[in-house]
C-alpha positions as CSV (number, residue, x, y, z in Angstrom):
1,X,100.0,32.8,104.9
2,X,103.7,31.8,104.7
3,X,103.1,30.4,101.1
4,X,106.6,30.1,99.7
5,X,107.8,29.0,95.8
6,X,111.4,28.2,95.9
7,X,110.8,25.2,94.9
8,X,113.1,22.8,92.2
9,X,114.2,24.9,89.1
10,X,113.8,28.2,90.6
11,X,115.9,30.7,91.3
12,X,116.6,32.1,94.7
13,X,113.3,33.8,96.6
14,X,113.0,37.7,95.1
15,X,109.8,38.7,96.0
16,X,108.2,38.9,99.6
17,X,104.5,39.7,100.2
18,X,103.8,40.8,103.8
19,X,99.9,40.6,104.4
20,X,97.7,39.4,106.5
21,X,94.9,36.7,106.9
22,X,91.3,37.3,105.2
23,X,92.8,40.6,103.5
24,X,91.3,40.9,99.8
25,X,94.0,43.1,98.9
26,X,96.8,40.5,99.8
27,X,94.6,37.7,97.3
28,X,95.0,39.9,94.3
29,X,98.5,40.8,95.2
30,X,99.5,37.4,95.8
31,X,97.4,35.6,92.5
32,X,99.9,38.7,90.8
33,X,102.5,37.9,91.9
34,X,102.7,34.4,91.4
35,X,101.4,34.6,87.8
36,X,104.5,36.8,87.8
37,X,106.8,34.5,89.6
38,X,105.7,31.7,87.3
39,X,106.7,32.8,84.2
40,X,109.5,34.5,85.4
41,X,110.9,31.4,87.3
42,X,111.3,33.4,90.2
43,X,111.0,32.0,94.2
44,X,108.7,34.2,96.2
45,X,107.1,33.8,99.6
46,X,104.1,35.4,101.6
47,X,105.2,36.2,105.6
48,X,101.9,36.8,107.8
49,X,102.1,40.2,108.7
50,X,100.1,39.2,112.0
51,X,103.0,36.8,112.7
52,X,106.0,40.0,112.4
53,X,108.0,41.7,114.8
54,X,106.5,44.8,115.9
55,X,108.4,47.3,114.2
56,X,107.7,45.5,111.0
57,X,104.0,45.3,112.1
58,X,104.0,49.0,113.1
59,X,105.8,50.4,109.6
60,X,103.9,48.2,107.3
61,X,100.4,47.4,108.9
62,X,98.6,50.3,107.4
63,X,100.3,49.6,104.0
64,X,99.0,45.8,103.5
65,X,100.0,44.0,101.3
66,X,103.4,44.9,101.0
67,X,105.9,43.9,98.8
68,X,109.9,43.4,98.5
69,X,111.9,42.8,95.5
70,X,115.2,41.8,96.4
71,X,114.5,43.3,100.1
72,X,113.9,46.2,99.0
73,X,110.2,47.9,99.6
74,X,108.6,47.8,95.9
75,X,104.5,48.5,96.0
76,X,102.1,48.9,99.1
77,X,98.3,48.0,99.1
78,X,98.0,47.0,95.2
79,X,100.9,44.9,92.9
80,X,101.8,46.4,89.6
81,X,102.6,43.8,87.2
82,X,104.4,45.9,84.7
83,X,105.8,47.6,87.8
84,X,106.8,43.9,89.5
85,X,107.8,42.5,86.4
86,X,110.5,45.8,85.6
87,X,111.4,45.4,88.9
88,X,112.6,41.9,88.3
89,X,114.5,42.6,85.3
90,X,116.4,44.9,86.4
């Protein structure tokens, strides 16, 4: 975890993933999101859940992964695309 891609030539980060370690879910939120992120030229970063204060552990632990577009709550457990990608356009 704590994978970030704000690297030269991208924007500022718009998408936060909080998972966990060894959490399947989190892989196939995360491979979406930066096949997302890619194309789109957008920063994103992962925050270890594990790592998180514990009101953010308490509110989100059960909901893993969790994403933010724009700090704002956008999918729990699974990562739309066409949801993640409308979410970024707007």
């Amino acid at each position: 975890m704590g994978v970030a891609n704000t690297g030269k030539g991208r924007a500022k980060t718009r998408i936060t993933m909080l998972g966990k370690p060894d959490c399947h879910l989190c892989e196939e939120a995360l491979a979406t999101i930066e096949r997302v992120a890619d194309e789109l030229g957008v920063g994103y970063e992962v925050r270890d859940l594990t790592l998180a204060s514990e009101e953010d552990q308490e509110d989100y632990w059960d909901k893993i992964p969790v994403t933010f577009v724009d700090g704002q709550p956008h999918d729990f457990w699974r990562v739309s695309e066409d949801r993640l990608r409308a979410a970024l356009a707007s």
